[in-house]
LOTINU-139218 format. One record per residue: residue in one letter; residue number from 1; x, y, z of N, C-alpha, C in turn. Coordinates in Angstrom, 2 decimals, padded with zeros to 5 digits. Layout:
# LOTINU-139218
 residuo num     n.X     n.Y     n.Z    ca.X    ca.Y    ca.Z     c.X     c.Y     c.Z
       a NUM       X       Y       Z       X       Y       Z       X       Y       Z
...
# end
This chain:
# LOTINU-139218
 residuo num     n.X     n.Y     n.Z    ca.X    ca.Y    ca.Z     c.X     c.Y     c.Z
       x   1  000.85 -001.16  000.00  000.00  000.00  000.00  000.90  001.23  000.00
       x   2  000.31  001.84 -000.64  001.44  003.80 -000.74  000.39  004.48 -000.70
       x   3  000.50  005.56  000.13 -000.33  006.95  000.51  000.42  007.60  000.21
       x   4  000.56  008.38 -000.96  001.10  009.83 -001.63 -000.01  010.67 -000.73
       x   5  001.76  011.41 -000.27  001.37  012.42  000.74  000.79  013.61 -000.47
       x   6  001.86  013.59 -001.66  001.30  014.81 -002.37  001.68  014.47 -003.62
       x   7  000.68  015.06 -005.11  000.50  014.62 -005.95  001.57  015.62 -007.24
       x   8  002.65  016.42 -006.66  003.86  017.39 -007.01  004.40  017.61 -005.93
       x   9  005.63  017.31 -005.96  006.59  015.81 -007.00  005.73  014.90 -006.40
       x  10  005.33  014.01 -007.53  004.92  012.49 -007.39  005.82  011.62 -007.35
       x  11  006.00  010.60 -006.43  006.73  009.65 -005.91  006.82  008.22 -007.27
       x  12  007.03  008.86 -008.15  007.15  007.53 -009.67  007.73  006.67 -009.15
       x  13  008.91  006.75 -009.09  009.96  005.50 -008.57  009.17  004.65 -007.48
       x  14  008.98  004.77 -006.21  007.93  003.94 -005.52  006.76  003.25 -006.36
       x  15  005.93  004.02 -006.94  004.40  003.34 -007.42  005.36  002.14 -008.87
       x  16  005.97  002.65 -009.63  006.69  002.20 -010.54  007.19  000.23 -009.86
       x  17  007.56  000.70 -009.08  008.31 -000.55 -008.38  007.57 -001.39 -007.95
       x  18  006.20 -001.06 -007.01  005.60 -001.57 -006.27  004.67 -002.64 -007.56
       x  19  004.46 -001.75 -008.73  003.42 -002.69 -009.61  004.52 -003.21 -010.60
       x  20  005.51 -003.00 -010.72  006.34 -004.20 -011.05  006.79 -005.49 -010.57
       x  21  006.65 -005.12 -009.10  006.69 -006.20 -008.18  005.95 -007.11 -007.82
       x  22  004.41 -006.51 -007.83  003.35 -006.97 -007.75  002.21 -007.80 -008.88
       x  23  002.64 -006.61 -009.92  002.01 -006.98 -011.51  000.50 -006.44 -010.83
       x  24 -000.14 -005.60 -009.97 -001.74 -005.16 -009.62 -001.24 -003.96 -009.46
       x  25 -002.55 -003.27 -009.58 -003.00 -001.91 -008.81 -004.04 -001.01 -008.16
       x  26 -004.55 -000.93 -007.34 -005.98 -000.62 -007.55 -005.70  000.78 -006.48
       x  27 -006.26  001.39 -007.27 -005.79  002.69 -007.04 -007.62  003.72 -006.22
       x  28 -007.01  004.19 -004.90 -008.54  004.93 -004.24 -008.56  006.25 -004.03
       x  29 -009.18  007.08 -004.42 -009.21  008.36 -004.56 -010.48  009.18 -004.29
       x  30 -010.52  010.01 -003.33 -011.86  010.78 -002.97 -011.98  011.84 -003.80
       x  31 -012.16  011.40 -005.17 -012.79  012.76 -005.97 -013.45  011.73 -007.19
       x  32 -014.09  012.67 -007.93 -015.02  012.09 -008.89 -013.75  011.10 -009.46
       x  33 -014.60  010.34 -010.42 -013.86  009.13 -011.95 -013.00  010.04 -012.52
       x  34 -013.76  011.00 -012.83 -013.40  011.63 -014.59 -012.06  012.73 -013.95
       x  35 -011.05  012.71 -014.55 -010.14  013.83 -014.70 -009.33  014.22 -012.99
       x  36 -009.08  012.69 -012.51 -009.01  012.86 -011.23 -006.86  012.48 -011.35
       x  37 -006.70  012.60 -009.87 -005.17  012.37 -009.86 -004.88  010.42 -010.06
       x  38 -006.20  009.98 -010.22 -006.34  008.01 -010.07 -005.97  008.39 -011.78
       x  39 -006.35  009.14 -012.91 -005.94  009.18 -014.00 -004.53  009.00 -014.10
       x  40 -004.18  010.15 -013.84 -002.78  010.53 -014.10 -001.73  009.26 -013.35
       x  41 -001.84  008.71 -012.42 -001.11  007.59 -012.20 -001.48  006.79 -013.26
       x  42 -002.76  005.91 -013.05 -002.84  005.26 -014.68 -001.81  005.33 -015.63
       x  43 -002.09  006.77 -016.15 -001.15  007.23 -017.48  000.20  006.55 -017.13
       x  44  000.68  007.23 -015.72  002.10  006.83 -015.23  002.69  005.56 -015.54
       x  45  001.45  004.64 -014.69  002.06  003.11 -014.48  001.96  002.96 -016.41
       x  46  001.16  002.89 -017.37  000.83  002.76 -018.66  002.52  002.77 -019.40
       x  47  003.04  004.49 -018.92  003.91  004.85 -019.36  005.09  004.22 -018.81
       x  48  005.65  003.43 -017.89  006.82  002.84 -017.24  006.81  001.59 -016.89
       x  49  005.18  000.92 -016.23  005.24 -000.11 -016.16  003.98 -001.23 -016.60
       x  50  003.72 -001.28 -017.72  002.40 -001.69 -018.01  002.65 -003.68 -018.88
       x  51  003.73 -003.67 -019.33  004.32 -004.94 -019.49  004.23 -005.56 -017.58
       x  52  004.22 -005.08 -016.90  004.37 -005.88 -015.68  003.27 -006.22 -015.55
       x  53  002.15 -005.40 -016.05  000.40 -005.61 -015.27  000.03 -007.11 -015.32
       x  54 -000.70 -007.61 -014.65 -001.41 -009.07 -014.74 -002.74 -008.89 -014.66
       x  55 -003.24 -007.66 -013.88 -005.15 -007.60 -014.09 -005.25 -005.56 -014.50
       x  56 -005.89 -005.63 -014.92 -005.74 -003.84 -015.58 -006.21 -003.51 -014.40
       x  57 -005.75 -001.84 -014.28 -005.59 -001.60 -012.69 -007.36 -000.82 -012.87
       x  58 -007.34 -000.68 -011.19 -008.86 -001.16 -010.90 -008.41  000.52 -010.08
       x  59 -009.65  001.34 -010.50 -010.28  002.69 -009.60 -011.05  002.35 -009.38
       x  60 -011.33  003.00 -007.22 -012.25  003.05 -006.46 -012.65  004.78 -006.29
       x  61 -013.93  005.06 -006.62 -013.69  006.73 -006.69 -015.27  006.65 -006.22
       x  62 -014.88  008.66 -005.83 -016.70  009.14 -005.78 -017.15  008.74 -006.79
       x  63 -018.38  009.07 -006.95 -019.45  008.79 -008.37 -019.16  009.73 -009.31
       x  64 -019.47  009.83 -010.15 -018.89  011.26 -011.25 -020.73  012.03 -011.00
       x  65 -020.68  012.10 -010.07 -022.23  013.56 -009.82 -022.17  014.18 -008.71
       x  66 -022.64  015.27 -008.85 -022.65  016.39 -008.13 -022.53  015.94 -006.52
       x  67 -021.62  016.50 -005.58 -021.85  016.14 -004.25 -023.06  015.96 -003.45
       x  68 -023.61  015.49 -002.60 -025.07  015.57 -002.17 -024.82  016.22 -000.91
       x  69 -025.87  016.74 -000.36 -026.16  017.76  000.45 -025.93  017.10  001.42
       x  70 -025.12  018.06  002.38 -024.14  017.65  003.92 -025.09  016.92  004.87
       x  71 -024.44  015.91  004.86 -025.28  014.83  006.04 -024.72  013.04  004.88
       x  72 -025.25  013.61  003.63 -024.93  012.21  002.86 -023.74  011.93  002.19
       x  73 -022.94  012.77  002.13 -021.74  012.78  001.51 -020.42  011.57  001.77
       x  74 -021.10  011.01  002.76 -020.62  009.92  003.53 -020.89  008.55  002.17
       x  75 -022.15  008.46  002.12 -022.41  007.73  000.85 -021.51  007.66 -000.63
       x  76 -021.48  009.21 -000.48 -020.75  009.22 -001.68 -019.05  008.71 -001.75
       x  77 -018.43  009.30 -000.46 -017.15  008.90 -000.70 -017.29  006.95 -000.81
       x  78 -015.47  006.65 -001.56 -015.55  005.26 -001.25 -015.61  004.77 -000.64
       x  79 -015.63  003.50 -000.33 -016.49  002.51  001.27 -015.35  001.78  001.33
       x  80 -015.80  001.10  002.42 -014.29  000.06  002.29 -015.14 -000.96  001.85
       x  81 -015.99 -001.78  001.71 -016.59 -002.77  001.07 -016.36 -003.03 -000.82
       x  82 -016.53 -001.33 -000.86 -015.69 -001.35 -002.54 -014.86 -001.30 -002.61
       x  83 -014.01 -000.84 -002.12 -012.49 -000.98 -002.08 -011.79 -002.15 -001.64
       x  84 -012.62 -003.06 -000.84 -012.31 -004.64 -001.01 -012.70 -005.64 -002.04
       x  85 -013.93 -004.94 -002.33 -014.65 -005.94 -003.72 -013.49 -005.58 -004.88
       x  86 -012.62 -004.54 -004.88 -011.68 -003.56 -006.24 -010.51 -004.42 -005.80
       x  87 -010.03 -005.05 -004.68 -008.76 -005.60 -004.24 -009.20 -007.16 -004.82
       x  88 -010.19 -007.53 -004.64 -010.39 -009.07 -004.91 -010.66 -009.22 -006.14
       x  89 -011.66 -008.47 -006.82 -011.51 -008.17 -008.47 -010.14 -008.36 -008.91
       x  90 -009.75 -007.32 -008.08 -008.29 -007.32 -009.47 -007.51 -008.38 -009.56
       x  91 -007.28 -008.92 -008.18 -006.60 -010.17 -007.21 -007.07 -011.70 -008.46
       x  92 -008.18 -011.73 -008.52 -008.97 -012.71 -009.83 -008.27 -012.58 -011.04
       x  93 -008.44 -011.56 -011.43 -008.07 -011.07 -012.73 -006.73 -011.65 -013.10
# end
């Protein structure tokens, strides 16, 4: 597991290694699907280490819609139930 503290400078060399080592990735991020920082790693691993992959890497994200009004927002972020169903998915794969 890697928790990038911050997304400039991105830590390549670590994520690079870890899914070479591993051949998975499943990558969790509290912001929408579309145009998020779970992209731009994608691109990364694509670009350095994608001959290593064994299951195509798996995003756990908000929903791509509008936040919902304070009290439910809890819903919206990821769960850990998906983010285990995204670890065993890929784990299959």
């Amino acid at each position: 597991m890697i928790d990038l503290l911050t997304l400039s400078p991105m830590d390549v060399e670590t994520i690079v290694h870890s899914v070479t080592k591993t051949g998975r990735c499943v990558i969790v991020q509290e912001a929408q699907k579309s145009f998020g920082p779970a992209s731009e790693i994608i691109a990364l691993i694509n670009d350095h280490a994608l001959m290593y992959l064994k299951a195509p890497v798996n995003r756990v994200t908000m929903y791509d819609l509008p936040v919902p009004l304070f009290g439910r927002e809890q819903m919206y972020f990821p769960s850990q139930d998906r983010i285990f169903r995204a670890m065993i998915q890929t784990l299959n794969d």
